[in-house]
C-alpha positions as a printed Julia matrix, in Angstrom:
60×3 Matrix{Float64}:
 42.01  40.14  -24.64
 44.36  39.37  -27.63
 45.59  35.38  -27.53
 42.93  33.96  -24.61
 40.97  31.31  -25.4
 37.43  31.72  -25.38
 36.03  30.44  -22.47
 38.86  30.46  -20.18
 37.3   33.55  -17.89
 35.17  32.91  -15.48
 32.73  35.25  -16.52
 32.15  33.91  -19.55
 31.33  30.52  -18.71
 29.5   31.76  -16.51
 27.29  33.95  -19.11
 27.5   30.79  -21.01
 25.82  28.7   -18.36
 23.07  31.7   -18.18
 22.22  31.22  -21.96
 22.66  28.11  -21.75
 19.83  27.81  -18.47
 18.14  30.28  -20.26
 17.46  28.5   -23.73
 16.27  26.04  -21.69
 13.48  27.7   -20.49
 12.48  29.15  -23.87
 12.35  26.03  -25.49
 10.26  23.94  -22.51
  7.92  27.07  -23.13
  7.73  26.48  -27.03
  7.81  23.18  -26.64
  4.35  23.81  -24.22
  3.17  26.64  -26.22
  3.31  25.34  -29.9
  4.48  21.49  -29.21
  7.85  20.08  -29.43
 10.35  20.94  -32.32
 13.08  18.47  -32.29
 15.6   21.28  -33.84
 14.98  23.58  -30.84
 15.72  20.22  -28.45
 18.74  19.5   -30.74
 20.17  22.54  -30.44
 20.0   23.25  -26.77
 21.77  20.42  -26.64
 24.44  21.22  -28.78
 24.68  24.66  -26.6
 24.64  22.74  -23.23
 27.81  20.98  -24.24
 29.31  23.88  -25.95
 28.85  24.74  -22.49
 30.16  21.61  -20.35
 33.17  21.9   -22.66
 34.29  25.68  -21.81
 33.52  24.71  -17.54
 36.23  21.6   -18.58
 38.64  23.48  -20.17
 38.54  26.57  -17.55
 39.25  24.09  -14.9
 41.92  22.27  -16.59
């Protein structure tokens, strides 16, 4: 939709929060698999408050 802010659907937090859960599980498994890489910790963290941040502004 022309002029919405990212984020501001429901459905795409949601599919946020899915990528979000779901790098989550691919990093624990690398990070079992091959040992912990801080850059794959950092930046599932980075995505988990991209995350928090769209859930914020969507209820705002």
């Amino acid at each position: 939709m022309p002029g919405s802010v990212p984020g501001s659907t429901p459905g795409s937090t949601k599919a946020m929060g899915a990528l979000t859960l779901g790098g989550l599980v691919v990093v624990t498994a690398y990070s079992v698999a091959l040992g912990s890489n801080g850059w794959l910790w950092f930046g599932w963290v980075v995505l988990g408050l991209i995350t928090i941040g769209m859930a914020a502004t969507r209820t705002t």
